[in-house]
N, C-alpha and C positions, 0 to 999 in steps of 0.2 A: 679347680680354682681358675679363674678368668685373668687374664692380664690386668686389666683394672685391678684385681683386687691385690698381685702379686706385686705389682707397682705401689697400692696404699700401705703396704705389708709383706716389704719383701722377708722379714725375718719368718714367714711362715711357708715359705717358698720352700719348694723341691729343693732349691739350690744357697737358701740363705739368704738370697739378694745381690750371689754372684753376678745373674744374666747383670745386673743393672749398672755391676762394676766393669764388668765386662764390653758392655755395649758404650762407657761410656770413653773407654778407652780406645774401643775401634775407631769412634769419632775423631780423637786427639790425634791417631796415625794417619787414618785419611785427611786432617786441615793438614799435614807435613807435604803431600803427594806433589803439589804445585812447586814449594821451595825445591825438591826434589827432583822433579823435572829440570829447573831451571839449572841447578847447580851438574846434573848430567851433561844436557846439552852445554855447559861452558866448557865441562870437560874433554868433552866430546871433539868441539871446537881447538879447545887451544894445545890437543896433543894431534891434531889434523886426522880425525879418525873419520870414516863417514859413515850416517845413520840416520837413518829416520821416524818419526815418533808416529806411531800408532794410532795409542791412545794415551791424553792427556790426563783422563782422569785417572787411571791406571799406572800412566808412566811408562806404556809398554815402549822399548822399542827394538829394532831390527839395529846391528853395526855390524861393519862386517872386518875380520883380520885385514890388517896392510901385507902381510908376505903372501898371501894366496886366496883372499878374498872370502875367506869361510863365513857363514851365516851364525852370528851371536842375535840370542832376544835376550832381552835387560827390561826389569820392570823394575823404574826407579822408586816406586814408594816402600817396594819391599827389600829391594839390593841383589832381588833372585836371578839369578844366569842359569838360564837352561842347559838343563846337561851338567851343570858342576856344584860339587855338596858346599863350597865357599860362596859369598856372597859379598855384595858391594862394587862401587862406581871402580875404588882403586884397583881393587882384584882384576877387572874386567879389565880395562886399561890395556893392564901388565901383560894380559894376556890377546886383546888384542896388537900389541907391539912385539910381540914375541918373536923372534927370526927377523925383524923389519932392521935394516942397517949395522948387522954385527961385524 
């Protein structure tokens, strides 16, 4: 079966017409990447952490801890912190302020 055809007729699809539902949702995550960006870097900012952005389409970026300067990568469209099974801007934060002023 050709694309075209799985597109005229997804209910005859391998998958039902999952890919379609599927594809159309990766779109809807990726238009979020940009607000995403932008609400990082405020965070970023207004807790005085420092970092910098990679890739914008991605959201990747490099921050590094305030008590001993460790290398964090953060990709804000997904919330994923390398090295740790939790995710998200606030997570990251918490843990780049960790040790900083106790």
């Amino acid at each position: 079966m050709t694309r075209q055809e799985r597109e005229e007729h997804p209910e005859e699809s391998f998958d039902g017409g999952y890919h379609l539902y599927a594809k159309e949702k990766h779109r809807e995550r990726v238009a979020k990447n940009a607000d995403r960006v932008q609400y990082a870097i405020e965070q970023f900012k207004k807790n005085n952490i420092e970092y910098r952005l990679l890739n914008a389409q991605t959201g990747h970026f490099h921050c590094w801890r305030k008590r001993d300067g460790k290398l964090y990568q953060f990709w804000a469209g997904t919330g994923k912190i390398l090295g740790c099974e939790n995710r998200g801007i606030h997570l990251l934060i918490i843990e780049l302020l960790k040790g900083w002023n106790d």
